[in-house]
N, C-alpha and C positions, 0 to 999 in steps of 0.2 A: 587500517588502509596500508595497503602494500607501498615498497618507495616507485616501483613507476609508477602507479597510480598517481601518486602525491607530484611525481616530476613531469605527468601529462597533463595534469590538471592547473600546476603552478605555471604552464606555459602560456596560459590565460591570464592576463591581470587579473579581471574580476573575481575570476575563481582563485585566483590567491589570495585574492583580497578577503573571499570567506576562510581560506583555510587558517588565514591569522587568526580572523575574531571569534570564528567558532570549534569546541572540539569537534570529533565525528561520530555521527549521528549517531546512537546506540539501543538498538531495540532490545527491549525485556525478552528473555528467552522464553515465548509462550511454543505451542503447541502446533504443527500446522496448521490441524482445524478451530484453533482458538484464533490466532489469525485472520481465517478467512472470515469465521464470526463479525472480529473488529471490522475487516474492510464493510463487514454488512450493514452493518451499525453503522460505520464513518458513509456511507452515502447521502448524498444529499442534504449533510448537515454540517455547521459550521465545527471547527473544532474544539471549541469550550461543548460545543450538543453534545459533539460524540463521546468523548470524555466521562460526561456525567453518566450516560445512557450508560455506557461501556461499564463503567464503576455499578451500578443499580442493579443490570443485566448480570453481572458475575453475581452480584452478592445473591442474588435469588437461588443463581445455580451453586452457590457456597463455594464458589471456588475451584470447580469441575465443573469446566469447560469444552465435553466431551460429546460425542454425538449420540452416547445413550442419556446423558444427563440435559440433554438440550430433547431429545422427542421427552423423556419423560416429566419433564416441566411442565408444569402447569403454564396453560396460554393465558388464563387472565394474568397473571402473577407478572410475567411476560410484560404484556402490553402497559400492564398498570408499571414496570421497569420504566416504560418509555418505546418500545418498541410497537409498530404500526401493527397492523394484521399482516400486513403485504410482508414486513418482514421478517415475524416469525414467522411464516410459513418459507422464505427462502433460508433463514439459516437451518431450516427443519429439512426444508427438501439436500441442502447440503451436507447435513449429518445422516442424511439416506445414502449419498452419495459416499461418502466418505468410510458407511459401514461394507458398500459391497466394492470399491476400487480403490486404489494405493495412490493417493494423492500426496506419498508425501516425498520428501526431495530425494529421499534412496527411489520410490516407486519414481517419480518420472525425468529420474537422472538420462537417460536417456534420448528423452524429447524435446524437442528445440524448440526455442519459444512461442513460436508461430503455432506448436502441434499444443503445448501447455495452454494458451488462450482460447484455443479449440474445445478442449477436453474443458476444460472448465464453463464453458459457457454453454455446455449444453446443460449444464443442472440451471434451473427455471430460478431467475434471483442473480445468478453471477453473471456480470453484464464483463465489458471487453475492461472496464476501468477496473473491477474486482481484479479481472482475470492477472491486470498487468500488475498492481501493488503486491500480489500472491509470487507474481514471477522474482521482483525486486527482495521484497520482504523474506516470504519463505524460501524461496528458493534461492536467496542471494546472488541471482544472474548478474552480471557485473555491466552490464550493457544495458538496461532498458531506459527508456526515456517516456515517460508515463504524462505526454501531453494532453491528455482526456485528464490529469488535475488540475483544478482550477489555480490553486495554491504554488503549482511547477510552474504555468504560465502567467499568473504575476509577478509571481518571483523572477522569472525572465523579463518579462517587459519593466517592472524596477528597476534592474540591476543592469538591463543591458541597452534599454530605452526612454529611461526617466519616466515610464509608469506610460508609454503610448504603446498603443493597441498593435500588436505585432500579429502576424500570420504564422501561421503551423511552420509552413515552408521556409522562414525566416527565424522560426524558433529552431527546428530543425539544423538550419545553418550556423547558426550561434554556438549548437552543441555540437557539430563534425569536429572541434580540434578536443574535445572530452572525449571519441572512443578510444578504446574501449571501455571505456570507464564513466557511463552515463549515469549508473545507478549511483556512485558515489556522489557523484555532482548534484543529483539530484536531492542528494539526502542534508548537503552542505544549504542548496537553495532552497530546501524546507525550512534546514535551521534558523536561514535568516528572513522569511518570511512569517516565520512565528514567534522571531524576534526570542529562540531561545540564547 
């Protein structure tokens, strides 16, 4: 984390208050399209699910993560991982995607994040929540604020309402003195909603 980052974010108690108990956050250097994989996998399941599934699903593909090693997989092999129908067939339609367009952070350094959620959500499977963990994660955007997780909005209503049910527009509000710097914030109030 850069020092304005660290001196916008510390202008928040609370958010100082995670920068003390937690380091920052640190993703395993995967691949883009290993990446988007995990976000497919992480939907809909809690995060002990995703975790195991994610571990089972690589070990099938041996460790090649790739979008020829993901169509030429065996679909039982797949599912028997832990993976539904529904979604092997979207991390499949996204290693189609992936073989004919540049999705990766040189291909859409260009695109603003508005056009990246776009682009992404037209392969059948990446919904608007993949789209924005791809913009955070992969693309290390320094600004996103990824409220479609459920995990970003109790970590808010926790930490900044003693666990009562807050609104978008009020989460929203909570994060205006984090820009630019939302992705980091968010990655602090992951750490401490998963209690690492």
């Amino acid at each position: 984390m850069n020092d304005e980052a660290h001196d916008v974010l510390r202008a928040d108690p609370v958010m100082a208050g995670l920068l003390d108990r937690h380091d920052p956050y640190v993703e395993p250097d995967w691949s883009e399209y290993e990446r988007l994989c995990i976000s497919i996998i992480n939907q809909q399941l809690s995060t002990a699910s995703a975790a195991a599934v994610r571990e089972r699903v690589f070990e099938v593909l041996e460790g090649e993560v790739t979008p020829e090693s993901v169509l030429a997989a065996d679909e039982a092999a797949l599912r028997d991982a832990g993976l539904s129908r529904r979604k092997v067939e979207y991390v499949r339609n996204a290693a189609r995607a992936f073989r004919e367009e540049d999705y990766t952070r040189a291909g859409l350094a260009s695109y603003s994040n508005a056009e990246v959620v776009d682009l992404l959500t037209e392969i059948k499977g990446i919904g608007e929540w993949t789209a924005r963990m791809y913009l955070l994660f992969v693309l290390e955007r320094p600004d996103v604020l990824p409220l479609g997780d459920l995990a970003v909005r109790r970590g808010i209503e926790q930490l900044y309402a003693d666990g009562e049910e807050l609104t978008r527009a009020e989460m929203r509000e909570i994060a205006k003195p984090w820009k630019p710097y939302r992705s980091v914030a968010t990655r602090y109030i992951w750490a401490e909603y998963e209690g690492d």
